[in-house]
C-alpha positions as CSV (number, residue, x, y, z in Angstrom):
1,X,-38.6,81.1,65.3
2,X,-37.8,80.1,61.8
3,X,-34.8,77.9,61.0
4,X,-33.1,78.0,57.9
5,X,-33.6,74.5,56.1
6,X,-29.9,73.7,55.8
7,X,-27.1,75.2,58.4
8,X,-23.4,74.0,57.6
9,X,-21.5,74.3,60.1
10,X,-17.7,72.8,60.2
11,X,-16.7,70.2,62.9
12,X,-13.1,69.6,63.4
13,X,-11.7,66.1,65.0
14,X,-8.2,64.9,65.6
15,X,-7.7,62.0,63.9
16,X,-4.9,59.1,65.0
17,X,-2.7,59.5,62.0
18,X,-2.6,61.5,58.5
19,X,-4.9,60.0,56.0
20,X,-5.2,60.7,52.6
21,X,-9.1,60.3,50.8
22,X,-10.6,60.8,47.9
23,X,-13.8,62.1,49.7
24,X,-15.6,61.7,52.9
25,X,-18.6,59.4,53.4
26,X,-21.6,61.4,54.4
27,X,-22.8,59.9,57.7
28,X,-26.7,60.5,58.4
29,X,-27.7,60.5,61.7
30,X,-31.2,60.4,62.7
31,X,-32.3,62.6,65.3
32,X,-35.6,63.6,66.7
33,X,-36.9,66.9,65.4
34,X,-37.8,68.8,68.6
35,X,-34.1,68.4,69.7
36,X,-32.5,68.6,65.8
37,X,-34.3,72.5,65.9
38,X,-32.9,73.4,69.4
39,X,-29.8,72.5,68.8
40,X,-29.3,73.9,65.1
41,X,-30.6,76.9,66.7
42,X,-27.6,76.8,69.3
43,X,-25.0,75.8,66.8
44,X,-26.2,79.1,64.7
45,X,-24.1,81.0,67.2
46,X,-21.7,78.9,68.7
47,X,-20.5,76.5,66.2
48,X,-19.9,72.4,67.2
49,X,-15.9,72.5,66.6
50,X,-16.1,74.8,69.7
51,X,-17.6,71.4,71.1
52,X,-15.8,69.1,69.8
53,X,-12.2,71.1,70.7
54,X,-13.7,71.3,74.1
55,X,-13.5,75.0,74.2
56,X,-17.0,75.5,75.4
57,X,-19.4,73.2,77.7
58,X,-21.6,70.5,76.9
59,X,-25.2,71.3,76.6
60,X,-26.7,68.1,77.7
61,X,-26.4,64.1,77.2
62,X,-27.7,64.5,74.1
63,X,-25.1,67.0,72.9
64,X,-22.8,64.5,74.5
65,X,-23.8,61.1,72.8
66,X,-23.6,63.0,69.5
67,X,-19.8,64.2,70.3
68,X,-19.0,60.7,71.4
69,X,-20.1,58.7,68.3
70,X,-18.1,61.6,66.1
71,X,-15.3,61.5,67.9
72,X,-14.8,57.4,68.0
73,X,-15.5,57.4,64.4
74,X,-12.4,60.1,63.7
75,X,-10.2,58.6,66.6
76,X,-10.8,55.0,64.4
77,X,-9.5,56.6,61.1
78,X,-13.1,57.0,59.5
79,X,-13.5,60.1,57.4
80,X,-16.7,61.5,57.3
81,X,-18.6,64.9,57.1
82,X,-22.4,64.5,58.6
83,X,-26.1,65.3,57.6
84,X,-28.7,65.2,60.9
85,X,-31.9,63.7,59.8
86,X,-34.7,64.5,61.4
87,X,-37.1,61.5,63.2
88,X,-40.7,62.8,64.0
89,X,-40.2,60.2,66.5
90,X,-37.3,57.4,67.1
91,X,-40.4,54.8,66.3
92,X,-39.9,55.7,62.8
93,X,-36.4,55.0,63.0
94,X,-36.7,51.8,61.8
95,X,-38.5,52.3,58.9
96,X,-35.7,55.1,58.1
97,X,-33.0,52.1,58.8
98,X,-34.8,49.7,56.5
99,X,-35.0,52.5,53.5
100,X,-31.3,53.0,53.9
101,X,-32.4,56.8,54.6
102,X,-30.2,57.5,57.7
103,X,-26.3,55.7,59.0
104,X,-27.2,55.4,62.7
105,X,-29.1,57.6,65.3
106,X,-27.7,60.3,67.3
107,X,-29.0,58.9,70.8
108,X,-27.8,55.6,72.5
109,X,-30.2,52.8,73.8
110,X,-30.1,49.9,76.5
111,X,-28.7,47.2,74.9
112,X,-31.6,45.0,75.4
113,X,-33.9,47.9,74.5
114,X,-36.7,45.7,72.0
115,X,-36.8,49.3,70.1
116,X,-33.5,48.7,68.8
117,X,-34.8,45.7,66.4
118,X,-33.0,43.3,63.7
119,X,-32.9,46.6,61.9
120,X,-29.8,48.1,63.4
121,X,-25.7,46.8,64.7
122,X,-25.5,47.3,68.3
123,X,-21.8,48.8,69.2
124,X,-20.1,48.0,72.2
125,X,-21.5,49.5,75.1
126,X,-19.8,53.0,76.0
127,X,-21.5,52.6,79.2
128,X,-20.7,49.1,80.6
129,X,-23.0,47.4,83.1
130,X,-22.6,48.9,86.4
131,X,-21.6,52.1,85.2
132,X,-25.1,54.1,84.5
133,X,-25.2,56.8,87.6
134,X,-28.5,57.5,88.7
135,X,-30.5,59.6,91.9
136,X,-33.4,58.8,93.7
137,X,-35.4,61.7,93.0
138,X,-38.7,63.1,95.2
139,X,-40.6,66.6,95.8
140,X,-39.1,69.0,98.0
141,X,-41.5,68.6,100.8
142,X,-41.3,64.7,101.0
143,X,-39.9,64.6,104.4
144,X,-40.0,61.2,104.7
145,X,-38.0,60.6,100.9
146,X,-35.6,63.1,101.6
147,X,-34.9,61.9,105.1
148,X,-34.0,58.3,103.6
149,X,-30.6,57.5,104.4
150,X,-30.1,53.4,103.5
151,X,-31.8,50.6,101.3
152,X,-34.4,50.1,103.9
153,X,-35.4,53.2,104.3
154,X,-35.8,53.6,100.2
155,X,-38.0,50.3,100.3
156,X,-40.5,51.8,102.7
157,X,-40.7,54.5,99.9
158,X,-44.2,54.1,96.8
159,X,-41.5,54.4,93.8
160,X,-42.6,55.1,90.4
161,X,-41.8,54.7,86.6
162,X,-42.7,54.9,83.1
163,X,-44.6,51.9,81.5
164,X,-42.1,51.7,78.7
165,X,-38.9,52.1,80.9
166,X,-37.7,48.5,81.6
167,X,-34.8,48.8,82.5
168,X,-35.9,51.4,85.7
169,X,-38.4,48.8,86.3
170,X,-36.4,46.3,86.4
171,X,-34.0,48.1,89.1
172,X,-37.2,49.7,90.8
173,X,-38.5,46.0,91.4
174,X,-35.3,44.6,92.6
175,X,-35.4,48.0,95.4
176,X,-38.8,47.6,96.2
177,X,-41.4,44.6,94.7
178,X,-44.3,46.3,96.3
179,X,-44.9,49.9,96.0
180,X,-44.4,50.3,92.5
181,X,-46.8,52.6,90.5
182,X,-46.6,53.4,86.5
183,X,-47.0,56.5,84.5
184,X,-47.8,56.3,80.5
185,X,-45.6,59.5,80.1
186,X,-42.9,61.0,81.8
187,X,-45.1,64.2,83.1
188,X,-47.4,61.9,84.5
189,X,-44.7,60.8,87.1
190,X,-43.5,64.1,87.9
191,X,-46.8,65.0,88.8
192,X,-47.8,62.2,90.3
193,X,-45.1,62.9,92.9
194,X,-45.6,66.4,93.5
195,X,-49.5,65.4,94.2
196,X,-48.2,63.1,97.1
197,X,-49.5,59.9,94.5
198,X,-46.1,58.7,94.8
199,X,-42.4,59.6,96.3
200,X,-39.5,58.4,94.3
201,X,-38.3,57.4,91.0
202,X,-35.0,56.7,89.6
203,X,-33.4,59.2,87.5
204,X,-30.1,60.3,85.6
205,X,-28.3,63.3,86.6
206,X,-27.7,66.7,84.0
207,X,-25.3,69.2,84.2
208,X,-26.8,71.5,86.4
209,X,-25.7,73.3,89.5
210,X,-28.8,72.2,91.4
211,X,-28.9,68.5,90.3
212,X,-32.9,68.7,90.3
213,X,-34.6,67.9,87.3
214,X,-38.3,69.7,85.8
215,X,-41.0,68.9,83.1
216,X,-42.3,72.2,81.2
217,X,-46.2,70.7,81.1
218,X,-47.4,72.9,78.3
219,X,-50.6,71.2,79.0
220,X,-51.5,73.0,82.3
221,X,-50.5,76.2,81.7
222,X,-47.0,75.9,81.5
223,X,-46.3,74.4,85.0
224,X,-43.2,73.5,85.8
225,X,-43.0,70.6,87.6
226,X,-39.5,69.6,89.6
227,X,-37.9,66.7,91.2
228,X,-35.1,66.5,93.8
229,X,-32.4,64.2,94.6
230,X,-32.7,62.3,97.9
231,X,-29.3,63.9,99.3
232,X,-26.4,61.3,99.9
233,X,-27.8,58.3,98.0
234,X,-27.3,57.5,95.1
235,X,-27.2,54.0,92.8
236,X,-25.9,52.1,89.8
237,X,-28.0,50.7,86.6
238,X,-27.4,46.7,86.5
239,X,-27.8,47.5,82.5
240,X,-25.7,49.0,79.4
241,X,-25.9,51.9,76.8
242,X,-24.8,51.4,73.3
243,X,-25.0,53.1,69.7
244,X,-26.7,51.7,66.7
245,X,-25.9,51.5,63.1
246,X,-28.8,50.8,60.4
247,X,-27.8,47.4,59.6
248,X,-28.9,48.7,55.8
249,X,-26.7,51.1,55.7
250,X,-23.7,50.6,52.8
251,X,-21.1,51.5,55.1
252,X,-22.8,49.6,58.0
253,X,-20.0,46.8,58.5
254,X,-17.2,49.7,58.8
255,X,-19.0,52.3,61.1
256,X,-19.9,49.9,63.7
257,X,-16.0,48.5,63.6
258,X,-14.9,52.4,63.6
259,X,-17.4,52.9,66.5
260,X,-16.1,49.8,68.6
261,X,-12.6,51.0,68.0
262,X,-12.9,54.6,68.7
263,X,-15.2,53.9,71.9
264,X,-12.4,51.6,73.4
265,X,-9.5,53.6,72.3
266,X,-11.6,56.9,74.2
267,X,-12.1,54.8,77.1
268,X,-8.4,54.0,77.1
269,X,-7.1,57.5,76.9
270,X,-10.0,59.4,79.5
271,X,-11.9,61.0,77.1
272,X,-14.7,59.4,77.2
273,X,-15.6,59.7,80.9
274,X,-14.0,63.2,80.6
275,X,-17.2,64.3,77.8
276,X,-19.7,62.1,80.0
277,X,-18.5,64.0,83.1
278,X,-19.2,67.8,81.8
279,X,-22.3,66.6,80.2
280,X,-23.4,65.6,83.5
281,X,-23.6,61.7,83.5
282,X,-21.1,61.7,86.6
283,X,-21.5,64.7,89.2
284,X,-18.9,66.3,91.3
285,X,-21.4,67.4,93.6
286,X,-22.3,63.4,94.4
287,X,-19.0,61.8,94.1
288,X,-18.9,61.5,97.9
289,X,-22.6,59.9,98.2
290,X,-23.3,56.7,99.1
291,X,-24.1,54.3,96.7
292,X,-27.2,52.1,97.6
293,X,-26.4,48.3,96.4
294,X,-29.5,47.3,94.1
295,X,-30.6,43.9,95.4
296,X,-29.8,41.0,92.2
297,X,-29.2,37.5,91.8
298,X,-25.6,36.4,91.0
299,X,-24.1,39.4,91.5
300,X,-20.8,40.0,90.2
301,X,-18.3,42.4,90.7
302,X,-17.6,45.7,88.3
303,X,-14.7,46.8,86.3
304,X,-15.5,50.7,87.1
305,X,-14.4,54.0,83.9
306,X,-11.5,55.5,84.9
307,X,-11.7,58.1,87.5
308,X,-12.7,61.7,86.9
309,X,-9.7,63.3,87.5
310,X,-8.2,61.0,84.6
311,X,-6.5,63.1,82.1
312,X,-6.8,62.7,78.2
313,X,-5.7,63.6,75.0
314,X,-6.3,63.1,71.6
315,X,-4.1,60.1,69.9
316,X,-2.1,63.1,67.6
317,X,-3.8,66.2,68.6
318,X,-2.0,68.1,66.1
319,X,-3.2,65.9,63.2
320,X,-6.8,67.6,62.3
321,X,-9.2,66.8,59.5
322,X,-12.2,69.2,59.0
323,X,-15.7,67.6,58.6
324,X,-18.6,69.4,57.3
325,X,-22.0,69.1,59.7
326,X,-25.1,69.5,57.5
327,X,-29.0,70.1,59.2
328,X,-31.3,68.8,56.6
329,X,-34.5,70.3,58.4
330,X,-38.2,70.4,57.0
């Protein structure tokens, strides 16, 4: 289906007190183009103020990391209207940083991700250390996985992961030092456990009823290709997520101070683990499961997000400032 090259649409955010400005600083924010199309093709009929107002669900973490940097930057005071850049991949973001063509990037990274690069201002993390929710997920007919109850039973388990995931291998090693296989690609490791090559790998959770996760693999005729949670067990990342700012960028010193703010003053209020809750990050179906300790030296103890039932509101809800949302694509 065709796309129209540009698609303004109108985002509005409650900001923390009436400001007056002369005009808005148009924030670019790089975002791969496979997801840049699906989404402008969702927006099309169901614009992002709906989103942002919360007056319609989340579609996915994506949607959600997206929502989250807009929202700290209006709850800080920064006025802005946005242009989505497409990345053919994030690889190129750098170069994009370094020719001062995008702001920041749409999607959040471990903060000791070596992607991220001197090209870029890390912001504080928006989720800490301790915090990152993930499932141990297996094929349906894995008997033995899905009957694992406790950290020795998971250890007895052949856990994959992706070569370039570190931070999963990091965890998966500290589970399990033997075991461990790696996939170059992500639909290598779902199939390798449906084949019975492997049983488990760590994984986040979506927003979906079912919890499970699939891989459309377009190259054998469209199989899908679907992992399970291991029911009743589930485990924290020992690592953090943060947002990035192109350290070329001319506003680059006052969007990652905006960010910071608006991140902690989210925190402070709910919001933020109210938007990471309906996008999925945290589960009501699992809040009761056990969480499996991940085995680490000097371990220390962690200062947990509010809980879900937190309620939150915007700093003056009735003080609203339109940004316009522009989709430059190809």
């Amino acid at each position: 289906m065709k796309i129209a090259s540009k698609i303004l649409i109108y985002i509005a955010c409650a900001l923390s007190s009436a400001l007056t400005h002369a005009e808005a600083y148009k924030v670019k924010i790089g975002i791969e183009s496979d997801y840049l199309n699906y989404l402008a093709f969702y927006v099309n009929g169901n614009p992002l103020e709906q989103i942002v107002l919360g007056r319609t669900k989340l579609l996915d973490r994506s949607m959600a990391e997206i929502l989250i940097q807009a929202r700290a930057l209006a709850e800080a005071g920064f006025d802005f209207d946005v242009e989505f850049v497409p990345l053919p991949n994030v690889l190129r973001a750098n170069v994009l940083a370094e020719q001062q063509r995008i702001d920041l990037l749409g999607s959040s990274y471990w903060s000791d991700d070596p992607d991220i690069g001197n090209a870029f201002l890390k912001s504080v993390p928006h989720i800490r250390r301790g915090e990152a929710l993930v499932g141990f997920f297996t094929a349906e007919n894995n008997q033995q996985a899905m009957a694992a109850k406790n950290l020795h039973d998971l250890q007895q388990l052949r856990f994959i992961s992706v070569e370039n995931w570190e931070v999963d291998k990091r965890n998966i090693k500290n589970i399990s030092g033997k075991n461990v296989h790696y996939a170059k690609h992500f639909r290598y490791l779902m199939r390798m456990i449906n084949i019975d090559r492997a049983d488990v790998t760590l994984l986040e959770f979506d927003n979906k009823a079912g919890l499970s996760r699939f891989f459309w693999d377009k190259s054998k005729d469209d199989e899908a290709l679907w992992l399970h949670p291991i029911p009743n067990v589930v485990t924290y990342l020992d690592a953090e997520r943060v947002f990035v700012v192109a350290a070329s960028s001319p506003k680059a010193q006052e969007l990652i101070a905006a960010l910071n703010r608006g991140i902690q003053r989210m925190r402070a209020s709910g919001e933020l683990k109210h938007i990471l809750t309906q996008a999925g990050y945290y589960p009501r179906q699992v809040e009761n499961w056990q969480v499996i300790d991940i085995p680490k030296a000097g371990a220390s103890s962690i200062d947990v997000m509010p809980s879900s039932n937190t309620s939150y509101s915007s700093s003056n809800p009735g003080d609203a400032h339109r940004h316009s949302v522009e989709f430059a694509l190809p």
